[in-house]
N, C-alpha and C positions, 0 to 999 in steps of 0.2 A: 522649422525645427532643425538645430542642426547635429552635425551624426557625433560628430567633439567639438568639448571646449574645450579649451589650449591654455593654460594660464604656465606666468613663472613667479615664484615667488624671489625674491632678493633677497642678499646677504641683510639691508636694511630693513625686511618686513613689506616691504613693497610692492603692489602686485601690477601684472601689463599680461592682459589676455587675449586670445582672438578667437575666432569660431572656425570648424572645417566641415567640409560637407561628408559625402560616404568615401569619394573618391580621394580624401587627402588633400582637395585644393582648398588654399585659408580662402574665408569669405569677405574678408577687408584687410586692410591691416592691422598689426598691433594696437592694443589700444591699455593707455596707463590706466594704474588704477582698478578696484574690484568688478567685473560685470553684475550689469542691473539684475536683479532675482525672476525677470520672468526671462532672461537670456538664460539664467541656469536651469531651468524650470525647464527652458525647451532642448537644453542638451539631453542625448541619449548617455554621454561616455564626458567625465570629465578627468583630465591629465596634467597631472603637477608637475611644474619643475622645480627641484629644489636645488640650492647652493649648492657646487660639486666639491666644494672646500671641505665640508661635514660630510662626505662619506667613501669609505674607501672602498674600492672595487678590485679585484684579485679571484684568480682562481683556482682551484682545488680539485687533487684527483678524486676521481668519484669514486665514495667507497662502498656504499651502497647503490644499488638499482632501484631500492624501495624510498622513495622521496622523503615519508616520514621518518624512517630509518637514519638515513644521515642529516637530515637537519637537526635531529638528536646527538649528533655525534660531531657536526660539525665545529662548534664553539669549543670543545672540547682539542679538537684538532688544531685551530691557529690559534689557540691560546697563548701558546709562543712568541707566536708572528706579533702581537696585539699589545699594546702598553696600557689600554683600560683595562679592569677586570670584564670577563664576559657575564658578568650578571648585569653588569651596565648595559650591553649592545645588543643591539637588535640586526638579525644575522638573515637576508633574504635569497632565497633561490629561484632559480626556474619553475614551472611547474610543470616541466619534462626534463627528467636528467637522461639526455641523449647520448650526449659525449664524454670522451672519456674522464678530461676535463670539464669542470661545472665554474661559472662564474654566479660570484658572493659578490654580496652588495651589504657591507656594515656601517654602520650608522648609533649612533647613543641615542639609548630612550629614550633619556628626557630632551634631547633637541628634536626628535620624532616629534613627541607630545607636544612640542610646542611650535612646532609648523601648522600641526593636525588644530589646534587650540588658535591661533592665527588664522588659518582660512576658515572656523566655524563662525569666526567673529562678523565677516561678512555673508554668512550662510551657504558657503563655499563643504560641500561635501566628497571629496576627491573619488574616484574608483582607482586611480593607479596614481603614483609617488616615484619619483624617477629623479636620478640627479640629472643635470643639464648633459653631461657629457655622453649620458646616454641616447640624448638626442644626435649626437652627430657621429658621421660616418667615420670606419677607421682611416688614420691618417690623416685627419683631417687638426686644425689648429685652429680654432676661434679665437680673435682678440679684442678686448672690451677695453677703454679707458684704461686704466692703469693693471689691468689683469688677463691671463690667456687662459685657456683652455684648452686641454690636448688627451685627444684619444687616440691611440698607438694597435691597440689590438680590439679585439669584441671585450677582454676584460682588466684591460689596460689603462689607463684613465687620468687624470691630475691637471690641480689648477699652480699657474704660479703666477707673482709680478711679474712685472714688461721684464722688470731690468736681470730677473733670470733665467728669463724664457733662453738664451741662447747655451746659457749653461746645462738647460736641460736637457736642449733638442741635440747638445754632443755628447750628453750622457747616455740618450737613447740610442745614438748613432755606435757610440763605444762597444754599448750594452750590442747591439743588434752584432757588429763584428766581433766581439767574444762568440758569441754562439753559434755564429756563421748561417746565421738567420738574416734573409734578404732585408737592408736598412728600409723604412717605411716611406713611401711616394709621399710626401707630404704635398697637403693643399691647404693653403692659408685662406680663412678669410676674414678681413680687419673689417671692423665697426666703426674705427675712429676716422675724424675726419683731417687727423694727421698724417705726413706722407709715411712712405709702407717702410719694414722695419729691415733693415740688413740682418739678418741672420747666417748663422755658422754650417749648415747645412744645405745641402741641394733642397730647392724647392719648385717641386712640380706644377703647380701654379698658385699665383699671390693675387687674390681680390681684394682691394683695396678699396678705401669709402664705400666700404655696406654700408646699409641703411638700416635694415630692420631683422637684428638678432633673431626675433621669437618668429618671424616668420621665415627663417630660415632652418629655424629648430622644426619648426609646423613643416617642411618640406621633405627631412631627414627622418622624421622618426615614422618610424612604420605602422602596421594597425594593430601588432602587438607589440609592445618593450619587450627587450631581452631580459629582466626586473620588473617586478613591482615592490618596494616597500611593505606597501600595505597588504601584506599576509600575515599569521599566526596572531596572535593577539590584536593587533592593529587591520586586520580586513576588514573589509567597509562591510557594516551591515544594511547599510541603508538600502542596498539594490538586492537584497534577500529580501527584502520586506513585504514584496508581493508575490514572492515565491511562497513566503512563507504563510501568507494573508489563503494564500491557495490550496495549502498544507493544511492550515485549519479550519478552512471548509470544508475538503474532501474530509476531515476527520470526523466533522462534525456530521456531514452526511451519513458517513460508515456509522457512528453510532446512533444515528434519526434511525437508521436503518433495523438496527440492533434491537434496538426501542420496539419498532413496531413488531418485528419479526416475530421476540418474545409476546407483545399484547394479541398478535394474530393466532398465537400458539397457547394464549391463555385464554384467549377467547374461542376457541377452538374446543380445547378442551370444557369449557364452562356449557357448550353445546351437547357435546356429546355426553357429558354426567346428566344434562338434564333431558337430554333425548331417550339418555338409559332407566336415568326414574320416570319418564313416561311408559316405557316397555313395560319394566316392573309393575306400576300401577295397573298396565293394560293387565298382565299375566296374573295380579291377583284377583281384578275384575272378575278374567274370564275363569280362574280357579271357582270365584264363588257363585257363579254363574252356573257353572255346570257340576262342583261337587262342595255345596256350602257345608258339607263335616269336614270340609279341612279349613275350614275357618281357624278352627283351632291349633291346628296344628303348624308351629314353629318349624321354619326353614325356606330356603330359596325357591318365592314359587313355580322356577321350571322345573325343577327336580319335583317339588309336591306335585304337579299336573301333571310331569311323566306317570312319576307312582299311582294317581288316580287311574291314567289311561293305563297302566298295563296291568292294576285290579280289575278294572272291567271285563281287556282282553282275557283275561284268566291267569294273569303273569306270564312269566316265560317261557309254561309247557304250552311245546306245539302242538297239543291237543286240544287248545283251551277252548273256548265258548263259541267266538269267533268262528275256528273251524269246524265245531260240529255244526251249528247254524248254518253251513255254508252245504255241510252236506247231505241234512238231512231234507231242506225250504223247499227243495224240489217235490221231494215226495210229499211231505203235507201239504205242498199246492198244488198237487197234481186230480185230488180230490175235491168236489164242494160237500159228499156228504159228512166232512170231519171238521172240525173247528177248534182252533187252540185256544184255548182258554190260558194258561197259564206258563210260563218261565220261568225253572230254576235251576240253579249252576253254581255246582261246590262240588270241592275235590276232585275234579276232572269228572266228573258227572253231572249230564244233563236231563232232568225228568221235565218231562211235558206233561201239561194238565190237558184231556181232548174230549170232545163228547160225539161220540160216535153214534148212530142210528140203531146200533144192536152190538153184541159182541161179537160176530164174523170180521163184522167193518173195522172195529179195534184191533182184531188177531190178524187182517191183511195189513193194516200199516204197520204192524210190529215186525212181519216177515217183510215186509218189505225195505220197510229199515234196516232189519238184521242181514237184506244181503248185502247192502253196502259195504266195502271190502272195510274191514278195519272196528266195526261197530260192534257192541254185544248192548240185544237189546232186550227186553224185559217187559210183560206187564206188571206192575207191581199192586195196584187197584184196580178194581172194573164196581162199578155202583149203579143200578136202575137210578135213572130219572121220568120226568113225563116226558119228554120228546126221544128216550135215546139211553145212551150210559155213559156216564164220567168215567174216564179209564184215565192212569196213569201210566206215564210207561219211563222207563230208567235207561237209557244210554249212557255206556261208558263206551272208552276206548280211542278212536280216531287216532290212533299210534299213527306217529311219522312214518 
């Protein structure tokens, strides 16, 4: 797999590519023509060169710090400088505006679109669009057949014919002594296999019969361009695809998750409604279990089975049934000659039904109840039977 594929496209539509590994070294040389589809297939990064004739490069004070900021502002700004309208041109930046200075890379749409329309036709899908002259170093001069090309600064750039290459290189020269900016180390290097060219200018060295352009462009350009074209409308989306293929799993996860979280918290609840009509069933069970007159009677059967339990207790005087039982059990069990016969308990008063052996044994457990601190007690009946005498006796009182 290699780490770039390297292609140029031609003024004529014509392509010549080669591969590089991670380190930058090409892996053959040049080669005409489209690469086969499993060569692009095994590229990680693929890098255009397009005609540096269609695009102009120049720089601009940075007016902004915020990137989207001035690319919004920028067309705006050389609309002067520019002889197409800026709704035609597609306007490229950095994507760090470091320096004070930014270098713009312009180019027309519709020749974009039909570079982009050109390499799809061989299923060539680009990640970065670069004119040629951004492949090579400042100061340098590449000469092709009947055409040069020359980069002077980082956003300095332009192609011309042979025959006015010398015209240009003392225009630069002119230009660099107005501004009293050091004239450029020029280094030529020719492709033709014609002899090397007299020019008007010092030249720091002159390579002559190159052999292979695009691999010397593969040796110059770095592991990122100073440009990419294909930003703003024209960024490649193809190499989002599996970001985004990743985006819509995680999403899809987040709402499986959603999904269930809800059905565990509707199933949750469907438990405890029906764990609660199990209670309630229990509560009216045990209501009718232990006080089936409240069969009839409408309402929540805790409340109904408190209300049974604290008629029993006697309600909420703490004199009720409960505590007189509690204080008299001793004394009537303290005897065997006395036997209770009956239980009843209304209005904070408790009478005992007892059958005593005579009525002494009756009149000791009345005083003996009555001395219970709190008590006032009573015979209220005493009746002959055959074994004994039915005595009643009235307890009231047991104040807190």
């Amino acid at each position: 797999m290699s780490d770039r594929l390297l292609l140029r496209l031609n003024s004529d539509e014509s392509l010549a590519w080669l591969a590089q590994d991670a380190q930058g070294r090409a892996l053959s040389g040049s080669n005409a023509g489209a690469p086969a589809a499993e060569t692009i297939a095994r590229a990680r990064r693929i890098v255009v060169l397009v005609p540096a004739e269609s695009v102009l490069l120049l720089d601009t004070p940075r007016m902004s710090a915020q990137r989207a900021q001035f690319s919004k502002a920028l067309p705006f700004v050389l609309e002067d400088q520019l002889a197409s309208p800026v709704e035609d041109l597609h306007f490229a930046v950095p994507e760090r505006l470091s320096d004070a200075r930014v270098p713009v890379a312009i180019v027309e749409r519709g020749v974009l679109r039909g570079w982009l329309e050109r390499l799809a036709r061989d299923g060539i899908r680009p990640d970065v669009l670069i004119p040629e002259t951004l492949a090579m170093p400042n100061g340098a001069v590449v000469i092709e057949d009947d055409r040069a090309l020359l980069r002077t600064a980082t956003a300095q750039a332009g192609t011309c014919d042979l025959a006015g290459l010398p015209d240009w290189l003392q225009l630069i020269a002119a230009d660099a002594g107005q501004t009293s900016a050091p004239s450029p180390q020029l280094e030529v290097h020719d492709f033709r296999a014609a002899p090397a060219l007299t020019l008007p200018v010092a030249v720091a060295r002159y390579h002559e019969r190159q052999r292979d352009a695009l691999a010397f462009f593969a040796a110059q350009l770095g592991a990122e361009p100073l440009l990419n074209l294909l930003q703003g409308e024209f960024a490649p989306a193809h190499r989002q695809a599996p970001a985004r293929r990743l985006w819509r799993i995680a999403g899809g996860l987040a709402a499986a998750a959603i999904i269930l979280l809800f059905v565990y918290y509707g199933a949750d609840c469907w438990r405890l409604a029906h764990a609660s009509d199990q209670l309630d069933t229990a509560m009216h069970d045990a209501l009718h279990q232990g006080f089936p007159e409240m069969d009839k009677v409408a309402g929540d059967p805790r409340q109904l089975l408190e209300s049974a339990l604290t008629r029993v207790r006697g309600g909420a005087d703490a004199g009720g049934l409960l505590r007189v039982l509690t204080q008299v059990s001793p004394t009537l069990g303290s005897t065997t000659r006395t036997t209770l016969k009956t239980i009843e308990y209304h209005n904070a008063t408790l009478e005992l039904g007892l059958r005593a052996p005579d009525v002494p044994a009756l009149d000791l457990i009345r005083e003996r109840l009555a001395n219970l601190p709190g008590l006032k007690v009573e015979v209220t009946a005493a009746t002959s039977a055959d074994n004994g005498v039915d005595g009643r006796l009235r307890i009231a009182g047991a104040k807190p």
